[in-house]
N, C-alpha and C positions, 0 to 999 in steps of 0.2 A: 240642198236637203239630202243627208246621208240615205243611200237606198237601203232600205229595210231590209230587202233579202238578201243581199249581202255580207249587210253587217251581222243577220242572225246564222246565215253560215260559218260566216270568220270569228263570230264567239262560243259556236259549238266545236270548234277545234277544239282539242288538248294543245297547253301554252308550245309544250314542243314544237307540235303538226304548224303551230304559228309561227314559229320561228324559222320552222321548213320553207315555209307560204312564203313570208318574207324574202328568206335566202332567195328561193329560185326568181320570186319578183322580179328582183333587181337585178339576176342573172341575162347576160345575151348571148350566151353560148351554153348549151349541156353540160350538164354536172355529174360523173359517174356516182353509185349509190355507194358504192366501195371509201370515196371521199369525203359524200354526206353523211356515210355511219361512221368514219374516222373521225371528224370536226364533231359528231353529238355522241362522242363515245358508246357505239350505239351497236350491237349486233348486226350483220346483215339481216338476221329473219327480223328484228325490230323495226329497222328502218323500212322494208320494205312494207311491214304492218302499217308504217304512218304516212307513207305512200300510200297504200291504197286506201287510209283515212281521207287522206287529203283528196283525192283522186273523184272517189262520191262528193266530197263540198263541190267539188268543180261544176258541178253538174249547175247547181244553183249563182254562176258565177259567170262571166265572160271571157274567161279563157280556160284553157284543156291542157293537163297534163298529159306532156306526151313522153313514153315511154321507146328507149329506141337501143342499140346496140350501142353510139359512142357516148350513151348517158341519158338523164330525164330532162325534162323543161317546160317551162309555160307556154303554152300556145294560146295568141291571140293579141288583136291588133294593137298598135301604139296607143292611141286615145285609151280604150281599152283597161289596158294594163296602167294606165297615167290616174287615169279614175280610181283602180282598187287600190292605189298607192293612196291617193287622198284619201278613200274611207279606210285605210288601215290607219293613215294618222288620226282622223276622227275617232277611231276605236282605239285608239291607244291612245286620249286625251291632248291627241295634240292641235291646239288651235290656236291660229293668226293670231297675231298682235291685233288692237283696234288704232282707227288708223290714227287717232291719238295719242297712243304710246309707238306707234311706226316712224312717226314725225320725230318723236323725243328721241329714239334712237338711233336715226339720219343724225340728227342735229348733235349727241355725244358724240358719234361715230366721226363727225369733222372736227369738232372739238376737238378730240383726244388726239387727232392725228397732223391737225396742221401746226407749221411750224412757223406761222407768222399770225398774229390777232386778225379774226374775224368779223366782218362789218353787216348790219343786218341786212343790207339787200345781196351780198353774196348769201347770205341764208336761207334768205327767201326766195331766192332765183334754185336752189336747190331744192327747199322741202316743196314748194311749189304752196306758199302762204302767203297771210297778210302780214304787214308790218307787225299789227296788234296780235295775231297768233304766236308769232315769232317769239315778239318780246315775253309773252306768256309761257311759251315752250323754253326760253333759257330762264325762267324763273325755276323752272319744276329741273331742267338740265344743274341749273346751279343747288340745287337741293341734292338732288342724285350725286353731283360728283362729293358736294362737302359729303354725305354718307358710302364716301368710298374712300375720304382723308384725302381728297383734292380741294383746291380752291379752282375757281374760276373768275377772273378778275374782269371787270368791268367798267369801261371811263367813255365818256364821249369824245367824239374824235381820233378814240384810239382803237377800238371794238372790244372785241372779246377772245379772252387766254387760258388756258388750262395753266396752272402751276403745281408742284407737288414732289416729293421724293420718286423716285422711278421704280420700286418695288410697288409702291400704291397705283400709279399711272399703270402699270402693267396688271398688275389685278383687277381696278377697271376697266379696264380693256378687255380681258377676258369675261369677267362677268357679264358685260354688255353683249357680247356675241353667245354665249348662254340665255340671254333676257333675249335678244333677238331672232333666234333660235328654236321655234315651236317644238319640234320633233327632235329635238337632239336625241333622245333616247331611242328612237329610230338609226342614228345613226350605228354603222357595223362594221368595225375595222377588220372582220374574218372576210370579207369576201374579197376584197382589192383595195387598194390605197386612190386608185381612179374614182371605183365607186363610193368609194366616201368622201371623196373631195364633192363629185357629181351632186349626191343626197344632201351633201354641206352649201352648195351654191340654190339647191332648188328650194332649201330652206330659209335659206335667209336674205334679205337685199341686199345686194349688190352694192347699194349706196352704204350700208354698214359693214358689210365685208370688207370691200375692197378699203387698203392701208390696213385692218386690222391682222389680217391672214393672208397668206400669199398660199396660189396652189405648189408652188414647188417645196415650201417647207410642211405643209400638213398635209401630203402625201410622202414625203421622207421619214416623217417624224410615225404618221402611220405604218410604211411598212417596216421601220425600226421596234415598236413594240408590237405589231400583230401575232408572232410568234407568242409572244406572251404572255397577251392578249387571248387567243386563242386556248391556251391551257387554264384560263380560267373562266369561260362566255356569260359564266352569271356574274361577272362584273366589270361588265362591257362598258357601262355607263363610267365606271371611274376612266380607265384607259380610253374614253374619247373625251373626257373632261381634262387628263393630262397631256391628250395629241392637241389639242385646243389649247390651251395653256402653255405649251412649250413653241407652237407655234405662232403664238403674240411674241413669246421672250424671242425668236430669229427675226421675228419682224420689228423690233426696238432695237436690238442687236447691229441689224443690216444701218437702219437708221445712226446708229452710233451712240445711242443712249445704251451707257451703263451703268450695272447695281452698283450701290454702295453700302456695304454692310460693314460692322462693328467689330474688329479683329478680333476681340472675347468672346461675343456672338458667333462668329464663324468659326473658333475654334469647340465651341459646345456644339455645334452643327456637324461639324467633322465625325463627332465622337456616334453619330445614330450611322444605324443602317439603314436607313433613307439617306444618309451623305452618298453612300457607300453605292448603292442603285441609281442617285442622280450622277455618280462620277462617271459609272458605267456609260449611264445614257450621253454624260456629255462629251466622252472621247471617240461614239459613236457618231454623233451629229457636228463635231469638229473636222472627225474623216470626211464626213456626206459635204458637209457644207463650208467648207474652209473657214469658218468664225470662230476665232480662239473662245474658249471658256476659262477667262481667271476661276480663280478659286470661288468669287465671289458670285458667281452666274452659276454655278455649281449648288454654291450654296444654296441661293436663291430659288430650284429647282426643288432640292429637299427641303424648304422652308413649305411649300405648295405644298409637298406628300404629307408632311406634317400635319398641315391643317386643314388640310383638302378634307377631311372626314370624318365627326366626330365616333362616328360607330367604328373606328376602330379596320376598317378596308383593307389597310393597306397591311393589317395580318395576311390577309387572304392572299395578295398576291408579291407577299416573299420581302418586306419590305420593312415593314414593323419594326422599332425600335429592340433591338435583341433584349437588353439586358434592363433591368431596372435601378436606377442611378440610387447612390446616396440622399442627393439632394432631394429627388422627386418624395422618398420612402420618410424621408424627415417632413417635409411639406405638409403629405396628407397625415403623418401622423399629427403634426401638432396643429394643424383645420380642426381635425375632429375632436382633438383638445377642447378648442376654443367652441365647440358645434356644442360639444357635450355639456360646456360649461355654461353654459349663452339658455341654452331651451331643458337642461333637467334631462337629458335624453341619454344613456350611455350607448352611443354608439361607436364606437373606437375599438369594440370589441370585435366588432363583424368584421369576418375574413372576407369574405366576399365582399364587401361593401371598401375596405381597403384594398384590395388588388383591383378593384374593379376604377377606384377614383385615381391609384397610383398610373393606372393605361390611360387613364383622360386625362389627369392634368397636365403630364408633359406635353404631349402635342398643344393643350391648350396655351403652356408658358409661351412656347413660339412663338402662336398668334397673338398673344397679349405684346409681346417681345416689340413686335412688328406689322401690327394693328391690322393683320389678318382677320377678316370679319367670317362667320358662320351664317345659316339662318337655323331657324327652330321653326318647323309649322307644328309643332307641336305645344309650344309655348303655352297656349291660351288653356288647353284641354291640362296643362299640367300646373295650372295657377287653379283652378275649378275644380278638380279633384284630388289634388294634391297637396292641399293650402300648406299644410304643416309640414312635408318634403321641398317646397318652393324654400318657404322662410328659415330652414334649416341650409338652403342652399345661400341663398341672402346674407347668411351669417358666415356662412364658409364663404362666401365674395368680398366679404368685407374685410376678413381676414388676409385672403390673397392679395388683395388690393394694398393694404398696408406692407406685405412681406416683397411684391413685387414693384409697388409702387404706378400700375396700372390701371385701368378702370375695368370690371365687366362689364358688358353688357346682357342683355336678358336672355339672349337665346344661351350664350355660354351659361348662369343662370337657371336657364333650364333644365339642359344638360347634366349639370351635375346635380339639379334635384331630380333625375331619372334613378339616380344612384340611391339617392335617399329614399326615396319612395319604396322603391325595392327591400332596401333595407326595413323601416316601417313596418311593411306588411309582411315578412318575417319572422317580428316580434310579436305577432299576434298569433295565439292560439288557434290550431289548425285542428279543425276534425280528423279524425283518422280515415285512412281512407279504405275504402270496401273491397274484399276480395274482387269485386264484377268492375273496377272503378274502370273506364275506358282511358287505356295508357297515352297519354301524348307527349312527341315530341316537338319542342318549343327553339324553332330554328330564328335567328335576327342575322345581319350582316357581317358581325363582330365575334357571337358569343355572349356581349357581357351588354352592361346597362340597358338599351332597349330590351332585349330576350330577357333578362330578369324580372324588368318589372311586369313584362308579360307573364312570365312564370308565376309573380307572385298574387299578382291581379287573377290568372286563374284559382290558382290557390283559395283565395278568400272566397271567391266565388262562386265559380265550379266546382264545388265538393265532389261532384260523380265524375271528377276528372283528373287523373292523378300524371302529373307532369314529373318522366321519366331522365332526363337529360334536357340539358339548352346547350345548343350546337350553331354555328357559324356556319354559312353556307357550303364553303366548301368541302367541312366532313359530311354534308348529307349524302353525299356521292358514296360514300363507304359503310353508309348504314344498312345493314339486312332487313327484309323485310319483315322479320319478326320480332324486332328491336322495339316497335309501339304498335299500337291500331291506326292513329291519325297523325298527321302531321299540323300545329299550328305557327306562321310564321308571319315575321313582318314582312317580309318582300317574299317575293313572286318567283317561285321554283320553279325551274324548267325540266330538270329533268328529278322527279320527285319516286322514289321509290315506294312512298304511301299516299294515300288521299292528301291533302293540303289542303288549308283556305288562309286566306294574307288576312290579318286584321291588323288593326292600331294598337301600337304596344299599351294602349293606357286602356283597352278593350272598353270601350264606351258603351252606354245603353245599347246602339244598333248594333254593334259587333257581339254584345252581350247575346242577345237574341238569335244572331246570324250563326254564331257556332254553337248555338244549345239545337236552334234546329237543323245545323248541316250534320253536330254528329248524331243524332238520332238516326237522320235520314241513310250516313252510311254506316253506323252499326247495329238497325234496324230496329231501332227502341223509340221511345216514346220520350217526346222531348219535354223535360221540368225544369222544374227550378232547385234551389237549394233547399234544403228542409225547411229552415226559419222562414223563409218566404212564405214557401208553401203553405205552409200553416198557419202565421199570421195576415197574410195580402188582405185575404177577404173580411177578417174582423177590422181591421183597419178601414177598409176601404166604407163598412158597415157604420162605422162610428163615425167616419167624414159627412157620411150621405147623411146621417139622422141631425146632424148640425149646423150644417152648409146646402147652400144649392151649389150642384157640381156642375159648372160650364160644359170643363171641358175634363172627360173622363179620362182619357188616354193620357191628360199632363200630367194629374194627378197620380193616378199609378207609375206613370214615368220619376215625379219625385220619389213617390213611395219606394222603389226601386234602389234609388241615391241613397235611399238612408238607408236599407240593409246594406249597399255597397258598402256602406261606413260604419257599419258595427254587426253587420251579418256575423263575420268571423269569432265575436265576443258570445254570441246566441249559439254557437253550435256546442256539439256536446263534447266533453274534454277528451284529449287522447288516450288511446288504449293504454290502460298501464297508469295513469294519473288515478285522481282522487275517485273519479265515476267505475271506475273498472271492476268494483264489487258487481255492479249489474247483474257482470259476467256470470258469478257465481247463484243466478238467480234470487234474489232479494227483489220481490216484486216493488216494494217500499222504495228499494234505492232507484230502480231504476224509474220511478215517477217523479223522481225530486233532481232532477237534472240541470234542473232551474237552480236550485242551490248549490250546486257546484261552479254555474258559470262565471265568468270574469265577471266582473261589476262594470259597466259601463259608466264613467263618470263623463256628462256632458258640461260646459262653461255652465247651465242655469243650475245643473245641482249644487255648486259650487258657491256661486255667487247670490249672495241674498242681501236684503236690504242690510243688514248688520255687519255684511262684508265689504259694500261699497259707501267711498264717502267723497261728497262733490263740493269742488272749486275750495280746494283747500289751502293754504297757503303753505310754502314751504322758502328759505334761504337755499338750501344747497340738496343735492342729492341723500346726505346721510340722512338729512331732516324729511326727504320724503320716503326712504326706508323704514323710517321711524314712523309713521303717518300709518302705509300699509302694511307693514308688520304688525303694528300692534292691533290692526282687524284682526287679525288670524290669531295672536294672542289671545284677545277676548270671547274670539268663538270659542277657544280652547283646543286647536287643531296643533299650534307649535309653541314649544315651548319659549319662554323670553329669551334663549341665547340662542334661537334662530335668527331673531332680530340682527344680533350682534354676528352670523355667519353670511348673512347677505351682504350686511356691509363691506366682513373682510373680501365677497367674493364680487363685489360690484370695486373694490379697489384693487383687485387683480384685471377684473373682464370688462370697467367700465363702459368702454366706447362700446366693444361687442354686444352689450347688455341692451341697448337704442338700435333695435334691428330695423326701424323704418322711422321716417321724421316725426318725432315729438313722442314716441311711445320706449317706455321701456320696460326689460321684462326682470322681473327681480326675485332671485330663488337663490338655496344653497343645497347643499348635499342634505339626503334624504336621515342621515346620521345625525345627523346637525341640532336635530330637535322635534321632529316632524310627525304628527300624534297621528294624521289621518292625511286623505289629500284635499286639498285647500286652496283657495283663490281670494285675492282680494283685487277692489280697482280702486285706483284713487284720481281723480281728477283736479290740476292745480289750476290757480286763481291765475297765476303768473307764469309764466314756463321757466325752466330750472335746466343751466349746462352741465352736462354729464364729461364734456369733452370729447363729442362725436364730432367732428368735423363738419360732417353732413348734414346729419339728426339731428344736430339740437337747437333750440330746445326743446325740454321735455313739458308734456303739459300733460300726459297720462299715463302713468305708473299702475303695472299687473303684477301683483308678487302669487308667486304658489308655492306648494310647498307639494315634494310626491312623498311615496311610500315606498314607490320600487322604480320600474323602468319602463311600467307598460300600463298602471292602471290610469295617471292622468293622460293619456296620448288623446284622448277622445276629446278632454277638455282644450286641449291646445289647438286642435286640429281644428275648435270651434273658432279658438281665437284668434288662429292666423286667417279662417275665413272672416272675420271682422276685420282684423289688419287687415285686408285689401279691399274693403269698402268705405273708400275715400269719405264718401258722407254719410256713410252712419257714424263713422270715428267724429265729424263736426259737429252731429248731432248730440253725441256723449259729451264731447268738448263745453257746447252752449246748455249742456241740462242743469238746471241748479234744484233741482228734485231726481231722488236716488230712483223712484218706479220710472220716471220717463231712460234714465240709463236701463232699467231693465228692459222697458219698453221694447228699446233699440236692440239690444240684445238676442232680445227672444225672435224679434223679425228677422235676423239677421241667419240665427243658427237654428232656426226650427225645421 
């Protein structure tokens, strides 16, 4: 059980004074203060301020900083000092494996490393199990490896084999001592190459260690980049993710396993400056370690920087792709071609939105190249609030997919609907903002896609907060302090020249709340909401209660909440200068009709009405179901009849693209084309109908719309792709042979 008074003193530190804490921890000899203000680029009168921070925590703690002539240090006993190291990893989230994923990682960890097939009672003489454990343990092992592009073969009489390309065998291997690894983030390449081996053994088992890492290579490889390392300490966690990582590759290497890479591929590899940083490092550890580096163990090195980080990191520390290639600049232009063509949406236009996809997708080409995998824990939160940036990303995968002939998967997926998202909320009408607005700067790891979509999420938002700059971690260091008021970021500043709080780039209900009351509380205001909130919550919430019994009150506002997040920015009042700006001039009339100036919100129900959908209809071919929901929109009198005739021609330019997920496809043309107002229709077929999706088809429900501009159906669509991702309402539409139970569905879906 973590002791309380400890842990409440080690989280009233400033992150700095923690990283002080830290340092000296693991120190066994005195550290002068001249050295610690050197490493935290720090003033003498600074450091010795967070000195004597730390110095009061002590008091609440088990050992005493001592202060002396050859330097400062922790005083107090072994046990001691071994104890605040385990609640510093408690307090920095780091905790044991359970001993059922301990076992699963003994058990890869001999897997990956022996070089003769395994039999289950060698296994079980190791993990210390039953036979039936065992066999259950390389069930879940054989899943693990196929999702790292290994197989594991299996025969009686023979045991059990890893097989695989050796680029892949090498990336699991690393991932596995990451997965085995509670505290890696703990780990510190600024103090010694000893003590980071040390922190690296006390972390992980031995029994997965050992064959994977050797101490003589990842204390070489450590004090080969610590210099480096050290010039940049907020991004400490990559530079022990690459001393970890180059230390598997000497340990395959020594083995005799080497890479094999695609002489076209390693000549596009040559051409980044990540070749140009892993050449460096590999003529260094050729010197250290007498293991030749072909070209292609080079390669392989910068393949890892490449994909090591979709935020973009490896700007920060010197490595980043210099230039932007032909290839890449043609890619995403003609993505967002096909993005634009596919969902009604012009986006091709946004600068930001293309430089920002052109810095993702090459490192992404790599990983697809060479089945480099990512993760997203973001993933979920960006399918849930994002419907309509997901399936705009969905179409832009389908695309790549065809051009490069790879698969994505969902966190890449993700990924580039972070870009889209951003983009989205861009396009919407933004309140102006108020001389008192409190300035922030909006710092992520990169610069670009996380810090965007955080930027633009405040934006819609946080009206009372007007976001100043989005900066990458390493220029915070050069911001003056009267550059913002607050700082808001995705990762954790250590050395912050303003206030700072970390949220989640997609700023969620709790984060919503968490920075409306942190900046009050440090700019001495009183914490609200946005206008349209504030002034509708409570009649909303009045007209729930007079019709429902309300369980659970808190959920309900918590919805209510989602839906301003989704059309807040439509309710607020136009910008200075647009149509509302007479006000200015005193017109007490104009400024009470503000209401009629705002965007129109168009949701999927205003859209769709019984005379727009029509079910289990029969169709031969895809023209015939154009024909089918075209001519909805026709007889409402929304498009004209040679819209009819422009979807056609634009479903025999973008067909496949058109089927963005199995059996649905989305059916529009340009807003010129004939388009009286904005418009929906649905058509549900008797039979499903090939469009020549590969994937998708066939089609068995067909959504044609038609817009007016670029921004007034977004709200509609946004409804729709939250129905594209629920699996069984779309079943439910599929089996209705009555058009109200499709609306039915609808209405529960997007209310």
């Amino acid at each position: 059980m973590p002791n309380q008074v400890w842990m409440t003193s080690l989280l009233a530190l400033k992150p700095r004074v923690q990283e002080i804490f830290q340092d000296l921890l693991e120190r066994e000899a005195p550290v002068r203060t001249t050295e610690l203000a050197q490493r935290y680029r720090l003033s003498d009168r600074s450091i010795r301020y967070d000195l004597e921070e730390l110095e009061q925590s002590c008091v609440s703690l088990p050992v005493t900083l001592v202060h002396r002539r050859n330097g400062v240090w922790l005083d107090g006993p072994a046990e001691a000092r071994r104890a605040l190291q385990r609640e510093w990893a408690v307090l920095k989230g780091a905790t044991a494996p359970s001993p059922a994923d301990q076992r699963l990682y003994v058990l890869l960890a001999l897997l990956l490393t022996a070089e003769q097939p395994l039999v289950v009672k060698q296994l079980q003489d190791v993990v210390d199990a039953s036979p039936r454990t065992v066999y259950a343990d390389m069930d879940r092992a054989e899943r693990w490896l196929v999702g790292h592009g290994l197989r594991l073969i299996r025969k009686p009489h023979f045991g059990a084999k890893v097989e695989g390309e050796e680029l892949y065998w090498r990336h699991a291997s690393y991932r596995l001592l990451l997965a085995a690894c509670p505290s890696v983030k703990l780990l510190d390449l600024c103090i010694s190459a000893a003590t980071f081996w040390n922190r690296l053994c006390q972390s992980v088992d031995a029994r997965v260690r050992t064959g994977l890492v050797q101490a003589d290579d990842v204390q070489t490889v450590a004090r080969l980049v610590a210099d480096r390392a050290a010039e940049h300490p907020h991004l400490q966690g990559w530079w022990t993710k690459l001393v970890l990582y180059t230390a598997v590759t000497l340990g395959r290497m020594r083995q005799g396993h080497a890479v094999s890479l695609l002489k076209s591929n390693l000549k596009l590899l040559q051409q980044t400056a990540e070749y140009q940083f892993a050449l460096t490092l590999a003529v260094r550890l050729q010197r250290e370690t007498g293991l030749p580096f072909a070209e292609e163990e080079t390669g392989a090195l910068a393949l890892y920087m490449l994909g090591a980080h979709p935020n973009l990191e490896l700007q920060e520390c010197g490595a980043q792709t210099a230039a932007v290639d032909d290839f890449s600049q043609q890619l995403v232009t003609r993505m967002l071609k096909a993005v634009d063509e596919t969902l009604g949406i012009v986006l091709s236009t946004d600068e930001d939105l293309f430089r920002g996809l052109i810095l993702h997708i090459k490192p992404m080409v790599y990983r697809l190249l060479y089945g480099v995998s990512i993760e997203n824990d973001m993933l979920e939160d960006i399918k849930e609030d994002h419907a309509l940036a997901y399936y705009a990303a969905v179409v832009a995968a389908q695309f790549l997919e065809g051009e490069l002939g790879k698969p994505l998967n969902a966190a890449e997926i993700g990924y580039i609907a972070l870009h889209f998202g951003a983009a989205l909320e861009r396009r919407r009408a933004r309140p102006a903002s108020s001389a008192d607005a409190v300035r922030i700067l909006v710092v992520c790891a990169g610069g670009i896609g996380t810090g965007k979509i955080l930027q633009s999420r405040i934006e819609a938002n946080l009206t009372h907060l007007q976001v100043v700059d989005v900066l990458d971690q390493q220029r915070i260091h050069h911001v003056s302090a009267d550059a913002a008021d607050v700082i808001v970021s995705t990762v954790e500043l250590s050395h912050s020249p303003l206030p700072h709080i970390v949220v989640n780039p997609l700023l969620p209900l709790a984060d919503y709340h968490r920075v409306n009351r942190w900046v009050a509380s440090v700019m001495g205001m009183t914490a609200d909401m946005p206008g349209a909130e504030r002034t509708l919550l409570k009649p909303v919430l009045d007209v729930i209660q007079a019709h429902y019994e309300v369980l659970d009150p808190a959920a309900v506002t918590a919805e209510i909440h989602r839906m301003f997040t989704r059309i807040g920015a439509y309710l607020a009042k136009p910008r200075a200068g647009g149509p509302a700006s007479r006000a200015a001039l005193g017109d007490s009339a104009t400024q009470d009709s503000h209401l009629g100036d705002r965007k129109k919100v168009f949701r999927m129900l205003d859209l769709l009405t019984e005379e727009s959908i029509r079910v289990q209809a029969e169709a031969a071919n895809p023209n015939e179901v154009v024909d089918i929901a075209g001519q909805l929109l026709v007889d409402a009198g929304a498009v004209a009849p040679r819209y009819v005739q422009a979807m056609k021609t634009s479903l025999a330019v973008n067909g496949p693209y058109m089927v963005i997920v199995p059996g649905i496809a989305i059916l529009h043309a340009r807003p010129e084309d004939g388009v009286e107002r904005v418009c929906m229709s649905l058509v549900t077929l008797a039979n499903g109908v090939a469009f020549g999706h590969k994937d998708n088809d066939p089609v068995d429900i067909a959504i044609a719309f038609g817009a007016v501009d670029n921004e007034a159906h977004l709200q509609a669509l946004s409804d729709l792709m939250r129905l594209l991702a629920d699996s069984a309402s779309l079943d439910a539409i599929r089996r209705a042979d009555d058009v109200q139970q499709v609306l039915a569905v609808i209405r529960k879906v997007t209310a």
